[in-house]
DODOLUM-589674 format. One record per residue (C-alpha): residue in one letter; x, y negated, z. Coordinates in nm, 3 decimals. Example, Ala and Ser with C-alpha at 12.3 -4.5 7.8 and 13.67 -1.06 7.14 Angstrom:
REC res      c1      c2      c3
REC   A   1.230   0.450   0.780
REC   S   1.367   0.106   0.714
This chain:
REC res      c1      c2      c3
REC   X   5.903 -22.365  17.691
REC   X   6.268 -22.269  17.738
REC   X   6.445 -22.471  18.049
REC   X   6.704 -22.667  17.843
REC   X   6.933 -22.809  18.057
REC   X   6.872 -23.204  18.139
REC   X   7.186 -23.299  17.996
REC   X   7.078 -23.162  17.682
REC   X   6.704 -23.310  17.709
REC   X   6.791 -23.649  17.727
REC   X   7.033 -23.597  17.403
REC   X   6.718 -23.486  17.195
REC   X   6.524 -23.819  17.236
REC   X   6.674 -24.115  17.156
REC   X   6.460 -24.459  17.287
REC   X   6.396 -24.714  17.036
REC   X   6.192 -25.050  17.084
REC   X   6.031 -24.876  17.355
REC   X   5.960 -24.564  17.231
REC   X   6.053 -24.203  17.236
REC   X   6.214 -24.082  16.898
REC   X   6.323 -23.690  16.839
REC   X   6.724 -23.735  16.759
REC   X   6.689 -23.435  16.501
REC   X   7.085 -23.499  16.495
REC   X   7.077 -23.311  16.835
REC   X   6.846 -23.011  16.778
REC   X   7.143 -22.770  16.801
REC   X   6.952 -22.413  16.819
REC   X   6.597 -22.294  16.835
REC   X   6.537 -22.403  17.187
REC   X   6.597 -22.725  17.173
REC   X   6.346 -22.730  16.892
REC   X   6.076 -22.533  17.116
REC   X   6.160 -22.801  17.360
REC   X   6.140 -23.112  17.057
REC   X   5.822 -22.993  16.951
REC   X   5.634 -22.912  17.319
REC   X   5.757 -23.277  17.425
REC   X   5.591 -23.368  17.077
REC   X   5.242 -23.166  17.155
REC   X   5.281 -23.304  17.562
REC   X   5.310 -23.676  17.472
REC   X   5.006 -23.626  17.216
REC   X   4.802 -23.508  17.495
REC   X   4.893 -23.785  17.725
REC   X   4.756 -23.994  17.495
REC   X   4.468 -23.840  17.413
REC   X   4.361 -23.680  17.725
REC   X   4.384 -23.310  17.828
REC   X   4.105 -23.148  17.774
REC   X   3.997 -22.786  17.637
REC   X   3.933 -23.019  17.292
REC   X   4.264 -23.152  17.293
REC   X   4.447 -22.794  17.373
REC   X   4.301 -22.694  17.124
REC   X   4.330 -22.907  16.863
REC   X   4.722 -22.875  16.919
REC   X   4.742 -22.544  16.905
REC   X   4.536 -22.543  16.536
REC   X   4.765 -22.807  16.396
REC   X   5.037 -22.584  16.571
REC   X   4.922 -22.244  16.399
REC   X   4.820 -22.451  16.078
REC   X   5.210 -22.585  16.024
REC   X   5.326 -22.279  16.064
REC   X   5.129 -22.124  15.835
REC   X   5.225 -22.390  15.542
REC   X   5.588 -22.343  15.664
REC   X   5.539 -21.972  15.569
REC   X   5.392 -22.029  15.244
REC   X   5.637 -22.284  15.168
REC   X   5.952 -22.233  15.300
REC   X   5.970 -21.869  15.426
REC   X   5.740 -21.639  15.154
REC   X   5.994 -21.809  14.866
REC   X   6.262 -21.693  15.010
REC   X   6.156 -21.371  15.072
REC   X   6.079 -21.352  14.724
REC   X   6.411 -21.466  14.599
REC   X   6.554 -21.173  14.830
REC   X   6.330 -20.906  14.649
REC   X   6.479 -21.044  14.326
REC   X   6.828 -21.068  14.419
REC   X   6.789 -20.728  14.625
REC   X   6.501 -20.515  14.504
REC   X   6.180 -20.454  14.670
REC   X   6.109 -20.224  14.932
REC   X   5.779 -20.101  14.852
């Protein structure tokens, strides 16, 4: 996780009726996203316990969005690039 500064932390969560809520308005560069989404995965596992189960199932749901945000967001791109620019292969 990278070590945003404190200042910055407290910026990215915003509390609401009690709870934590991601300010997405803040998310300013890619770590403060890293540091949005581990607070995300930490505050699951406070809730549900950490164990080698729970690890686990994070890091699947982890791998498994990233995946769909490849085949959804990133591989159409790239394929608009190969149109607009040619392929390489």
């Amino acid at each position: 996780m990278p070590y945003v500064k404190q200042e910055r932390r407290e910026g990215i969560f915003l509390g609401i009726a009690g709870q934590r809520m991601i300010n997405i308005s803040k998310i300013e560069c890619p770590g403060d996203l890293n540091y949005a989404i581990t607070e995300l995965c930490k505050s699951w596992l406070e809730q549900h316990g950490t164990t080698y189960t729970a690890i686990n199932d994070v890091i699947g749901v982890l791998e498994c969005a990233k995946l769909e945000f490849y085949r959804r967001v990133a591989a159409p791109y790239e394929d608009k690039k190969i149109d607009e620019n040619g392929d390489v292969y």
